[in-house]
C-alpha positions, 0 to 999 in steps of 0.5 A: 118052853125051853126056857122054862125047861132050863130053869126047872133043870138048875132049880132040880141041881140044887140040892146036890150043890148043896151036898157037893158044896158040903163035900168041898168044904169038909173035904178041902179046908185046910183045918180039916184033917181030910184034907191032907188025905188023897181020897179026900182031895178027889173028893174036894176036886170033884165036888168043885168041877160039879160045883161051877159045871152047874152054877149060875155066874153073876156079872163080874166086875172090872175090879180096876182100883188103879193104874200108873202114870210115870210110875206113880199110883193113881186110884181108878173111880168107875162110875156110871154116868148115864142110865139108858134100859138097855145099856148104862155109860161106865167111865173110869177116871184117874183120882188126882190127875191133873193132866189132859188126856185124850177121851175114849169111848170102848164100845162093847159087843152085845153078844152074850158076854158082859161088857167085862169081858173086854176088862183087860182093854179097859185096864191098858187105856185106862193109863193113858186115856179117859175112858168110857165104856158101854155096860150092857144090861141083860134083856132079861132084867129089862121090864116089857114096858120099856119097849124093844130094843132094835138095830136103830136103838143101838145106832141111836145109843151109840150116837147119844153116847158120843153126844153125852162125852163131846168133841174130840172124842175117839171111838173104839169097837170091838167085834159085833159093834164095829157095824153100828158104831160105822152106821151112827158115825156115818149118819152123824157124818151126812148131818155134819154134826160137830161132834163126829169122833176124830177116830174110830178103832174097829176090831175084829168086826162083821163089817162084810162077811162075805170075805173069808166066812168062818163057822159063825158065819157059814152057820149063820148064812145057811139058816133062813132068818125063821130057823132062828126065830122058832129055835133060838128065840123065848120068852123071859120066865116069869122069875125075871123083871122082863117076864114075857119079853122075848130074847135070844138066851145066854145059855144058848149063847153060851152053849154055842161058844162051847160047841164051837170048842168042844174038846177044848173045854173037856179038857180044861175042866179035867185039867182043872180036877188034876191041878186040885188034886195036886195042890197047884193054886196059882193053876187053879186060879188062872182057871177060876178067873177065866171061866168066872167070865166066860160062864157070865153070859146075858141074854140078847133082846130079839129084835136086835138078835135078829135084825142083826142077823139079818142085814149083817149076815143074811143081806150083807146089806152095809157092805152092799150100800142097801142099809137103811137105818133110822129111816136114812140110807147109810154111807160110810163115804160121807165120813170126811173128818174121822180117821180110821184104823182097822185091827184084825187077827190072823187067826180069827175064826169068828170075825175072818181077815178082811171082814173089818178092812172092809170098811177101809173101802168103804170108807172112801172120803177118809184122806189116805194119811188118815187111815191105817190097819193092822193084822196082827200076827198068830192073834185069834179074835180074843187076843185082839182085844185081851192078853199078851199079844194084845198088849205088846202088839195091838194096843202100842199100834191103837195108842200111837194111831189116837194121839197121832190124831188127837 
């Protein structure tokens, strides 16, 4: 029903969005005179910070149009070049260039956020790379007919993506995938197929999160798998393409990003009203353009949600050498030919430090100059993969890390 209940609440928010939506506009156009008033900028604020409080936001785009090379432009072409239900291969190609580049598969995290989330790694290994990327489509728009989709569907996608691109290919995880990105390249390695990936670049990953446990996963270990089954887990309404199918919803994803921040984001919608009122733009918009993604939430297939849950967090099952996936048992020592770099921020408090190192031991047949790790300094999890830090600090160490290897 809660799933329902939600979308009886946005559907009963309509009609003063409607009024709030008239207000912004009759108060904040510059061709209104009311515009230049001060009530009439509370007014036009306000109505504003009601307005994106309560909307619906659509996936966003990576918006990628080009990149430079040796200070000359080149149009960027995003295509997507294979359609599986759950998930779609995006890749980004440079128009007119006519050199070899080392190819690059980004693993996104399906986690509740769109694959678009990681828009700023894309657009740094865009330069210097060929790109793929894994676009995750939302559960919700997933017909029932195409089946669940499970721990060992994404292993199997992950390995038919690295099949699809071919050899010499280098992968790079971010969060959540690092487990079954380490699951498909170690069943590909045990089956020496010629197309393992020279490298894998895991970032801020669960790969053992006994080591340092945050809140996610303290939250996550003191709930019996049951608890989330009967709590967090619905069935798709029937508005959707994947009516009856049962997920783990991005409203409550969402909600749950929120509550592990709270006051943060009290204060940054308020922040956000002042910044209208005063006429700061350039303020507003850097607002705008962060919420724009990180109010753009999908939901997560169950079975996944839970066996992920599951063998990640409960059973801790990699890590102990018990995972058993697509009917093998998985060993992370049978990887030979792929090297390894591990990335981690000292200041994550979603994946802790050691969590994605651990696969530095698990890993144990990589030869010693085939492996290296980062922890990169005052970086939370987002800065790992995004902004600032992430650009002068990680992503120099990821680049030099492929090409030593390529």
């Amino acid at each position: 029903m809660l799933y329902e209940l939600h979308e009886l609440q946005h559907a009963s928010f309509s009609s003063l969005r409607a009024w709030a939506k008239t207000a912004a506009q009759l108060y904040g156009s510059p061709y209104s005179p009311l515009s230049y008033t001060p009530m009439g900028r509370v007014v036009a604020a306000g109505s504003e910070v009601f307005l994106r409080t309560t909307q619906r936001y659509e996936k966003p785009a990576f918006g990628i149009d080009f990149t430079e090379i040796d200070e000359k432009p080149y149009a960027v072409l995003e295509e997507t070049v294979l359609e599986n239900p759950f998930c779609h291969l995006k890749r980004f190609s440079k128009e007119g260039l006519n050199i070899a580049q080392p190819k690059v598969l980004i693993v996104a995290p399906l986690s509740g956020h769109y694959a678009t989330l990681l828009r700023d790694t894309v657009r740094s290994f865009v330069k210097d790379f060929e790109v793929w990327v894994t676009d995750w489509v939302d559960a919700k728009l997933v017909p029932l007919s195409f089946g669940a989709f499970h721990f060992d569907d994404y292993v199997k996608y992950v390995q038919d993506f690295i099949r699809f691109i071919g050899p010499d290919l280098h992968v790079v995880s971010v969060c959540q995938p690092t487990v079954p990105v380490l699951v498909a390249v170690s069943l590909m390695s045990a089956h020496q197929d010629p197309l393992v990936p020279k490298s894998m670049i895991m970032m801020g990953g669960p790969i053992d999160t006994r080591k340092n446990p945050t809140t996610v996963n303290n939250f996550a270990k003191s709930h019996p798998l049951s608890w989330f089954e009967s709590r967090v887990i619905y069935r798709v309404p029937v508005k959707y393409p994947g009516y009856l199918r049962q997920v783990y919803p991005g409203f409550l994803q969402h909600a749950g990003f929120v509550a592990m921040n709270p006051g943060r984001h009290i204060n940054s919608h308020r922040d956000f009203f002042y910044q209208l009122v005063r006429g700061d733009g350039e303020s507003a918009n850097v607002h705008r353009n962060f919420y724009d993604e990180y109010n753009a939430v999908m939901d997560l297939p169950a079975e996944y949600y839970l066996e992920t849950l599951d063998r990640v967090f409960h059973r801790h099952a990699l890590a102990e050498g018990t995972l058993v996936s697509c009917g093998e048992l998985v060993r992370p020592d049978a990887i030979t030919k792929t090297a390894l770099l591990t990335v981690e921020g000292e200041l994550d408090d979603i994946s802790g430090n050691g969590q994605t190192m651990a696969a530095q031991v698990l890993c144990a047949n990589i030869p010693e100059k085939q492996r290296e790790s980062l922890l990169a300094k005052d970086v939370g999890h987002y800065g790992i993969f995004s902004g600032r830090r992430f650009r002068e600090m990680v992503y120099p160490t990821i680049k030099s890390f492929i090409e030593k290897e390529a």
